[in-house]
Legacy VTK file of the C-alpha trace (Angstrom):
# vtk DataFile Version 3.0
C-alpha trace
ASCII
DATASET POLYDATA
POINTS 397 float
30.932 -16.910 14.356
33.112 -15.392 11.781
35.965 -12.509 12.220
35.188 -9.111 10.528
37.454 -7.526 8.093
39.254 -5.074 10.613
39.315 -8.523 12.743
41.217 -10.471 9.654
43.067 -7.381 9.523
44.787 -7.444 13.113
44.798 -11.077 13.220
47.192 -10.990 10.041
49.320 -8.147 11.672
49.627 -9.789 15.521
51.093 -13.340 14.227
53.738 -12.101 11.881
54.689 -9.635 15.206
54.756 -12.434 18.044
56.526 -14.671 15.710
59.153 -12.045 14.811
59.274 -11.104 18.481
59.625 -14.099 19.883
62.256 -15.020 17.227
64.648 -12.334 17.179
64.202 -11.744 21.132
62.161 -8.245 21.002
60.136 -8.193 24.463
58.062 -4.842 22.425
57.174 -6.655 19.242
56.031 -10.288 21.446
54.158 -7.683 23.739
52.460 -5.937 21.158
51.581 -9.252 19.186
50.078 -11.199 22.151
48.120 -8.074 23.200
46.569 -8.407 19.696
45.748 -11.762 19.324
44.551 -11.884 22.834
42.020 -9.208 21.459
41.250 -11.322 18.675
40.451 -14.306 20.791
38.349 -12.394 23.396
35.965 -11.517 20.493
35.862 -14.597 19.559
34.676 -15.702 22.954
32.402 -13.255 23.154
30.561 -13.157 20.020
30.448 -17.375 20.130
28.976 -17.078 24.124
24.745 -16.636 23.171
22.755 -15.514 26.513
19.024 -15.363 25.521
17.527 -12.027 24.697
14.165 -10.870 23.951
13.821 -9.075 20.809
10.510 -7.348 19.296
9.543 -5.174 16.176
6.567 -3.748 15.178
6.008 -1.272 12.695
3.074 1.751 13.356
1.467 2.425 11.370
0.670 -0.544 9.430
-1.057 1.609 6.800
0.828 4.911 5.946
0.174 7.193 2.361
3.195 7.106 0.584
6.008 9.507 1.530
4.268 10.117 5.308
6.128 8.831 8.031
6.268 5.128 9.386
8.309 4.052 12.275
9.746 0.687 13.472
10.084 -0.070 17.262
12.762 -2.225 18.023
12.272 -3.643 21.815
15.080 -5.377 23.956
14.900 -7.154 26.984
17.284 -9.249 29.084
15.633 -12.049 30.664
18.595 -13.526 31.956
20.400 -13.185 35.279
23.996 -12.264 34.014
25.254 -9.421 31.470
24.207 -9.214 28.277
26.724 -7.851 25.500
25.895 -5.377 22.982
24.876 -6.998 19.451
23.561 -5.246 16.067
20.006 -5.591 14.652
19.571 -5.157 10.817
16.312 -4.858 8.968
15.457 -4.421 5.376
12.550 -2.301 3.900
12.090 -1.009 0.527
15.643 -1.781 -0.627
17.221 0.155 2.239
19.329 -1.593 5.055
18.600 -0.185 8.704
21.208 -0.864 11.403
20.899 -0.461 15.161
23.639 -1.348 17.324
22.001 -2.346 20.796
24.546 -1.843 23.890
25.270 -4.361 26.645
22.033 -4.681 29.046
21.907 -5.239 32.316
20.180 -8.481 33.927
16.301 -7.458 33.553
16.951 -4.377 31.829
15.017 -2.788 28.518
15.786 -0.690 25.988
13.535 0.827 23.005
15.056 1.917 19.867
13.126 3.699 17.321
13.972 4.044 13.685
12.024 5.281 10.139
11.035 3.035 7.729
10.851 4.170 3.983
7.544 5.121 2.184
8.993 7.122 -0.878
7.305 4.053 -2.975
3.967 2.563 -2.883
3.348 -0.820 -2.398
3.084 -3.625 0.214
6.317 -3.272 1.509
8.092 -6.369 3.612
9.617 -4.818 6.349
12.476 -7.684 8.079
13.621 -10.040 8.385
15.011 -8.613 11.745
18.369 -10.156 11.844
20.397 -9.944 14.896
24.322 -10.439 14.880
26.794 -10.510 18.204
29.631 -8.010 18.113
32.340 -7.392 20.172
32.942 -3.959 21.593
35.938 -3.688 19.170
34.442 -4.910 15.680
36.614 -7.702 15.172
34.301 -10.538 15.507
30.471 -11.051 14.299
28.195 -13.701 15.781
26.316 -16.154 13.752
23.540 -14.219 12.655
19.853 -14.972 14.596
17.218 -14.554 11.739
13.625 -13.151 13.294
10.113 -11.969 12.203
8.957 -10.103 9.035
6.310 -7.400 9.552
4.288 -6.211 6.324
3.789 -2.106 6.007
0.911 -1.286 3.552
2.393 1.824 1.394
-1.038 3.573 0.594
-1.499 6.141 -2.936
-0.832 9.620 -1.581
-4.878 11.236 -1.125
-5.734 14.629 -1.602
-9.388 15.779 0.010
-11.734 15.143 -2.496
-15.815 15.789 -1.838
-18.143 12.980 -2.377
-21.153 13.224 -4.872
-24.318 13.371 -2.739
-27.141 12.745 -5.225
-28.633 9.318 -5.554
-29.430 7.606 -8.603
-32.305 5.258 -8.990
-30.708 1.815 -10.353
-32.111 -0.514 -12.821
-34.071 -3.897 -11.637
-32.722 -6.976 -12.865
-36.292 -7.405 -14.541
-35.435 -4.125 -16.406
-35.877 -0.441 -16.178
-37.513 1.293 -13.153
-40.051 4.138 -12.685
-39.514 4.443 -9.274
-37.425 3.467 -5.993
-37.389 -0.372 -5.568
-38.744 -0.171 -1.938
-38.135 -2.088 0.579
-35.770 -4.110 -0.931
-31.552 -4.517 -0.900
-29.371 -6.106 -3.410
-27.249 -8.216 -1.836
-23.350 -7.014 -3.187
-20.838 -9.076 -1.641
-20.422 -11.962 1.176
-16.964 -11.390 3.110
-15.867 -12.147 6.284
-17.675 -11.473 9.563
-15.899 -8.300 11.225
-16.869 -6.470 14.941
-19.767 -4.595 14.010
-21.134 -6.073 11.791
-25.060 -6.791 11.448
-25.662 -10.474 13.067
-28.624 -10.934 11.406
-26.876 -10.328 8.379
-24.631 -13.680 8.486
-25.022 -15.740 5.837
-25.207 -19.336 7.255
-24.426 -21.530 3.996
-21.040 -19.536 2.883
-20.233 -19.675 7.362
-20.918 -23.868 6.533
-18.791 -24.108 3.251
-15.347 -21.850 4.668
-15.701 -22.429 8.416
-15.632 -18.975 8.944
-18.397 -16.424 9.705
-19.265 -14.447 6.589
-21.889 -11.720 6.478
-23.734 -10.411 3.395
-23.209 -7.001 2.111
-26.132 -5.580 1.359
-27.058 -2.502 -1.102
-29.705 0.012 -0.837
-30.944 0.675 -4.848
-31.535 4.455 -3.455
-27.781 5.196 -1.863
-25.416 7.152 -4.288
-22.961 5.007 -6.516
-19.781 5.862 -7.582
-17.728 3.531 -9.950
-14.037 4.985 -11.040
-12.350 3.675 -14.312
-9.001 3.925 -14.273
-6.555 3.364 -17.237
-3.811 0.658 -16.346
-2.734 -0.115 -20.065
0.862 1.033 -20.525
0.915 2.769 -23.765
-1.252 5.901 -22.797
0.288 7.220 -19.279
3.579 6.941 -18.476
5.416 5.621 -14.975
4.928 8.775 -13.505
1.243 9.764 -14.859
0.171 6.229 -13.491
1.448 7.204 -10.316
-0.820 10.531 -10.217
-3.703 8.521 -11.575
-3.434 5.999 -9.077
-3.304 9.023 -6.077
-6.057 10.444 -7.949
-7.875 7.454 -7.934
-7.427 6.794 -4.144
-8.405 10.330 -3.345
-12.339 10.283 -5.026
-12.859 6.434 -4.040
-11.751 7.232 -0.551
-13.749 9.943 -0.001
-16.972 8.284 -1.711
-16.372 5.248 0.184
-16.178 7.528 3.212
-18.847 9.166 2.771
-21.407 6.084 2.416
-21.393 5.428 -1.193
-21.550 2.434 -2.764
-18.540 2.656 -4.715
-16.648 0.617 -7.260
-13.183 0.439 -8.529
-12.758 -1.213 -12.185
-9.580 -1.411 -14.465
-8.916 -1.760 -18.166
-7.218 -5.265 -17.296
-10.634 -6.147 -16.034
-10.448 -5.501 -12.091
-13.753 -4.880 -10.858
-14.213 -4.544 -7.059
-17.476 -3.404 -5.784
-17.867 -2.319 -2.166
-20.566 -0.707 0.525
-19.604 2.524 2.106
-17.533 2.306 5.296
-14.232 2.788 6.580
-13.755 -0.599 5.945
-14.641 -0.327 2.288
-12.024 2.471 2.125
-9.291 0.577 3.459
-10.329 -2.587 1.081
-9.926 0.109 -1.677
-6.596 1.595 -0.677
-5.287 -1.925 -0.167
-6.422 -2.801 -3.952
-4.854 0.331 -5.384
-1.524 -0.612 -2.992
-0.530 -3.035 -5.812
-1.580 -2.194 -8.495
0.514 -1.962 -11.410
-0.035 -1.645 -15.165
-0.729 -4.287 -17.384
-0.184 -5.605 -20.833
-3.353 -4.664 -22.203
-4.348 -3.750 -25.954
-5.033 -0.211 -26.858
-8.290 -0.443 -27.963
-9.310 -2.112 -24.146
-10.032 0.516 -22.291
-13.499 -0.387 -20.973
-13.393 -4.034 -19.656
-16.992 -6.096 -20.634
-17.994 -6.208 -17.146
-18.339 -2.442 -17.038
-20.121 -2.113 -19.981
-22.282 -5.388 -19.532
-23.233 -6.039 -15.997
-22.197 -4.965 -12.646
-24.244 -2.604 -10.576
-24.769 0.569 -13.011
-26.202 3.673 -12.338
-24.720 7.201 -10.360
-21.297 8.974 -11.289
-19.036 7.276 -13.289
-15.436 8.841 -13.471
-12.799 7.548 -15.813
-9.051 8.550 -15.316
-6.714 8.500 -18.735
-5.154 10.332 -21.222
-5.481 11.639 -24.502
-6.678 14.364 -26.503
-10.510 13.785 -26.631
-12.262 11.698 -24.059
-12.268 7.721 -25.290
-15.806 7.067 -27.407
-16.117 3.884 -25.354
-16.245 6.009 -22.349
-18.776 7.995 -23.745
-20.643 4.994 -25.230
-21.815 4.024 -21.897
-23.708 7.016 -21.171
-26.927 4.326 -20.803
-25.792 3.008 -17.831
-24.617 5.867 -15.892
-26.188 9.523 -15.500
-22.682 11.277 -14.998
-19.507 10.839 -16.632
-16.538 12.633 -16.036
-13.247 11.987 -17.394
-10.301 13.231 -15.928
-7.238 13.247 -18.376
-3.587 13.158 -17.203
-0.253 14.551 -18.131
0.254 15.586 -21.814
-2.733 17.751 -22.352
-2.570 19.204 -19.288
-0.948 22.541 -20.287
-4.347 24.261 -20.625
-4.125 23.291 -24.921
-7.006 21.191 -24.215
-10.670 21.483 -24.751
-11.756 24.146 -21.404
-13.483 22.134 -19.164
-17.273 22.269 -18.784
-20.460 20.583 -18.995
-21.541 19.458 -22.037
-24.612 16.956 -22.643
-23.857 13.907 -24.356
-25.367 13.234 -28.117
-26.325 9.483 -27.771
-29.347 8.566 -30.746
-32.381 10.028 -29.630
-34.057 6.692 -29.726
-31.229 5.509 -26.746
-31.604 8.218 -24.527
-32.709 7.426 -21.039
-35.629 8.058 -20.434
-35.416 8.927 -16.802
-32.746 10.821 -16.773
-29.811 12.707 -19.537
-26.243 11.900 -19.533
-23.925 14.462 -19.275
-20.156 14.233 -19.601
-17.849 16.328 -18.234
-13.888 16.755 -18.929
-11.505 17.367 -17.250
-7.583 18.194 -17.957
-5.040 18.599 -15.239
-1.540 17.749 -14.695
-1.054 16.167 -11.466
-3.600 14.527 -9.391
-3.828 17.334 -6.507
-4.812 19.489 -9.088
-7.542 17.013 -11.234
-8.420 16.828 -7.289
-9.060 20.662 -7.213
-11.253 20.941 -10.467
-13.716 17.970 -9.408
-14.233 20.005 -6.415
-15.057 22.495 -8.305
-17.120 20.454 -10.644
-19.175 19.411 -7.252
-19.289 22.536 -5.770
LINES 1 398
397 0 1 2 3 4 5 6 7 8 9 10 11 12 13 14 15 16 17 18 19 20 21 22 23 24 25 26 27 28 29 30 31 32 33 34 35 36 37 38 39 40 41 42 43 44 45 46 47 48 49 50 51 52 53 54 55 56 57 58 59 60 61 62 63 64 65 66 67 68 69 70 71 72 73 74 75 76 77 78 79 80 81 82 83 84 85 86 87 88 89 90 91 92 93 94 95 96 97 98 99 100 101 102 103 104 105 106 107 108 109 110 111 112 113 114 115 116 117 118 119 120 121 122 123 124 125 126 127 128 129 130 131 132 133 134 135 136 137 138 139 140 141 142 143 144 145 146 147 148 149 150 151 152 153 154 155 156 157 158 159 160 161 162 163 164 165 166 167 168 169 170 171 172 173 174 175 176 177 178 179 180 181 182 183 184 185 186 187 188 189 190 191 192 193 194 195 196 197 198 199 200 201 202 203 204 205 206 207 208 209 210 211 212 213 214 215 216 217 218 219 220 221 222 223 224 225 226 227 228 229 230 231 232 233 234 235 236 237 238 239 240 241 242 243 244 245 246 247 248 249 250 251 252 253 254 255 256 257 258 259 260 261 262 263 264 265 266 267 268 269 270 271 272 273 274 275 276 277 278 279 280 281 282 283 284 285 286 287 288 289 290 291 292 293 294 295 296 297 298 299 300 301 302 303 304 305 306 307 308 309 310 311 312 313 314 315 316 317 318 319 320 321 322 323 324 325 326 327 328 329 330 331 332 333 334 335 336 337 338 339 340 341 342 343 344 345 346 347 348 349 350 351 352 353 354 355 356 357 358 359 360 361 362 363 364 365 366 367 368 369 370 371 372 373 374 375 376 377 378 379 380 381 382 383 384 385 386 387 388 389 390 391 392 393 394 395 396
């Protein structure tokens, strides 16, 4: 228990009056002084007195785009058989301070208190620790404070509807180039943890053995649509704000792909490479990814990790988000592993001063070309991600 500032305050003005009164023989002055530190000492009693109360937060929803609405409910019961005084609940999220002062309850009685949490940044935001302090009706006196739970509110990139790519690609065989569809046959992407739904005769028994968990392979059909998105997370080409767009951007087309069914892939020039089925699942493994990502320290001339340009599943759309004046060669360079290429660029060249967008095929050596299929690369310039959004619709459409 500790005594407020307004409760310092009268505490410093009733003992200089009761000793005066009582002193100099003022019945007014000991009156007014005893009525004061009586107060004092009443929230003192009060706030020290702790009756059991049942306190619980949670946060919906757990996922929320950033700047859309996300609320915290704040639930109160009194268990007990007496009174309960009032007491304040604080909670921290996103570097603000919420405050809720909760009344005096009755025995048995419940109250709900609802309050908005901040989502102006993204992120995986730490919403608590709820901390609960005893008050007196008066202010003068604060209870030691009662520390509780932490809830965890997953600020997602803003997303803008984006349409999916629906032509397949035939992939290449580990063995080498293919004439046709490898039939009958699934690569096997990932092994993750078992979820409700899933396939049972897809667990995979030695990886259940080694964690202790149930895991379940992931498995790829060669003929589904791919969709792998570069995106640009060196520092020295887009700026705070452009990496913010690039990053909605980003969440937008690999939503929607992953969505839609796709196979789809997220990689990053500081070598990130995530590789998921379609699902709603995949989506939300996707938007968690992108939650936190931030850019890194990364030399200029590393735009393409290895792992893109090397191995990895290939094959389908691959989109590349960036900026500059012309699109990067090493983009362009890997126009043997993937039909389509578009690159989106961000921010500065924007202003319509760029190159108009359009189809143009790619000039790789004629010896290189695929022989199943020609690359074409497409660019694109816009300024914000709802409108780079916009012109790949109408790229697809």
């Amino acid at each position: 228990m500790r005594l407020t500032r307004r409760g310092i305050v009268v505490l410093a003005v009733a003992v200089p009056l009761l000793a005066f009164g009582l002193w100099g023989g003022y019945p007014m002055l000991r009156a007014l002084g005893a009525v004061l530190l009586g107060a004092v000492l009443a929230a003192v009693l009060l706030t020290a007195r702790r009756r059991p109360v049942e306190v619980r937060r949670s946060v919906y929803p757990e996922r929320v785009e950033r700047g859309r609405p996300a609320l915290a409910s704040l639930r109160v019961r009194n268990p007990g058989g007496g009174r309960r005084s009032g007491f304040v609940a604080t909670d921290a999220a996103g570097g603000a301070t919420r405050t809720v002062r909760v009344r005096a309850l009755a025995a048995g009685a419940e109250v709900v208190h609802h309050y908005q949490v901040p989502t102006a940044v993204r992120g995986r935001l730490t919403v608590g620790p709820l901390t609960l302090h005893g008050v007196d009706p008066f202010g003068l006196a604060r209870g030691e404070p009662h520390v509780g739970e932490s809830a965890t509110l997953w600020v997602h990139p803003r997303q803008f509807p984006a349409r999916a790519p629906m032509a397949g690609y035939p992939r290449h065989h580990h063995e080498g180039p293919t004439d046709g569809a490898l039939r009958g046959s699934a690569q096997l992407l990932d092994v993750r943890e078992y979820v409700p739904g899933d396939e049972v005769r897809h667990l995979h028994w030695k990886a259940t053995a080694r964690t202790g968990r149930l895991m379940v392979r992931d498995l790829a059909d060669p003929e589904q649509p791919r969709f792998t998105l570069l995106l640009d997370t060196r520092p020295a080409p887009l700026t705070a704000a452009e990496f913010e767009e690039a990053v909605d951007l980003a969440a937008s087309l690999l939503g929607a792909t992953a969505r839609a069914g796709h196979h789809t892939r997220l990689v990053t020039s500081a070598g990130l490479d995530l590789a998921v089925a379609g699902g709603a699942p995949a989506a939300r493994r996707l938007l968690d990814e992108l939650c936190a990502l931030g850019r890194d320290d990364v030399r200029a001339a590393d735009l393409v990790p290895p792992s893109l340009a090397t191995s990895g599943p290939a094959g389908g759309c691959l989109v590349a988000v960036t900026a500059g004046e012309t699109p990067p060669a090493a983009v362009t360079a890997l126009w043997h592993r993937f039909p389509m290429i578009v690159v989106i660029v961000l921010g500065r060249t924007g202003d319509g001063s760029g190159p108009p967008s359009g189809e143009s095929p790619a000039e790789p050596e004629p010896a290189r070309r695929r022989p199943d299929a020609a690359t074409w690369i497409r660019v694109l310039h816009a300024d914000s991600a709802e409108e780079a959004v916009r012109r790949w619709n109408e790229t697809l459409g």
